[in-house]
C-alpha positions as MATLAB code, in Angstrom:
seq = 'XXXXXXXXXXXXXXXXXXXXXXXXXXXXXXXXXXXXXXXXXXXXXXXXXXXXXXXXXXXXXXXXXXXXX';
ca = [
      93.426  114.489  143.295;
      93.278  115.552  146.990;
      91.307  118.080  147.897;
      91.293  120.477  150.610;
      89.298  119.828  153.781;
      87.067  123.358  153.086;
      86.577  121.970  149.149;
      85.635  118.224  150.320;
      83.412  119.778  153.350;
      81.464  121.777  150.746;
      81.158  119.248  147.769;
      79.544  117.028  150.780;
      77.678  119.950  151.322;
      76.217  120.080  148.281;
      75.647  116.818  147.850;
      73.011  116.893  150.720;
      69.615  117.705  150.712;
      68.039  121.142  152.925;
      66.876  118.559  156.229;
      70.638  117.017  156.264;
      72.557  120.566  155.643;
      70.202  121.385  158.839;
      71.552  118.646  161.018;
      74.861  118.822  160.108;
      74.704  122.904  160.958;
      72.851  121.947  164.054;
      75.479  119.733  165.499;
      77.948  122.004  164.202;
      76.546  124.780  166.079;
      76.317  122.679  169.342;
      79.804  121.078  169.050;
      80.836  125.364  168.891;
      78.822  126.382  171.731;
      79.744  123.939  174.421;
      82.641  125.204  174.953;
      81.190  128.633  176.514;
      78.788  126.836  178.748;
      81.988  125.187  179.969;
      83.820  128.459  180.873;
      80.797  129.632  182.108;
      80.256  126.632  184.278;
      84.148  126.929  185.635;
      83.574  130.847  185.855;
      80.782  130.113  188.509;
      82.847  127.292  190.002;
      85.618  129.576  190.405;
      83.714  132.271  192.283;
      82.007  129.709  194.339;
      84.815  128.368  195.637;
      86.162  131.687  196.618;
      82.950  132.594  198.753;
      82.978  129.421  200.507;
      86.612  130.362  201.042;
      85.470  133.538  202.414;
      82.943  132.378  204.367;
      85.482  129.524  205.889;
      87.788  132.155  206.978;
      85.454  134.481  208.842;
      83.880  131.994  211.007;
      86.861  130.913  211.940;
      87.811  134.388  213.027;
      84.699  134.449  215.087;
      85.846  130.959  216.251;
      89.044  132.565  217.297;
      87.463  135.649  219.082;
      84.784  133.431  221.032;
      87.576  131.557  222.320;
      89.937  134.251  223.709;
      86.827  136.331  225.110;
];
């Protein structure tokens, strides 16, 4: 008989004692939550890139002015 992967994820559940149920939700809980540090991590990127960005374009406006005064 096949069983479904929720039925055969809980029968190994159940099969385990309370120290391996708490490792398994552990890495379960990591393997869930990297995700978020990784938007959060391109979020920051992201905006980072854009001040440099800004910061690129006005001294080269200051560049520009220097040079014509």
């Amino acid at each position: 008989m096949l069983l479904s992967p929720k039925l055969a994820i809980l029968q190994s559940l159940d099969s385990m004692d309370r120290v391996q149920m708490e490792e398994v939700l552990d890495y379960i809980k990591g393997m869930i939550q990297k995700p978020a540090k990784k938007m959060d991590y391109l979020a920051f990127k992201k905006e980072a890139l854009k001040e440099i960005k800004q910061a690129l374009r006005q001294e080269k406006g200051k560049r520009k002015l220097s040079a014509a005064a």
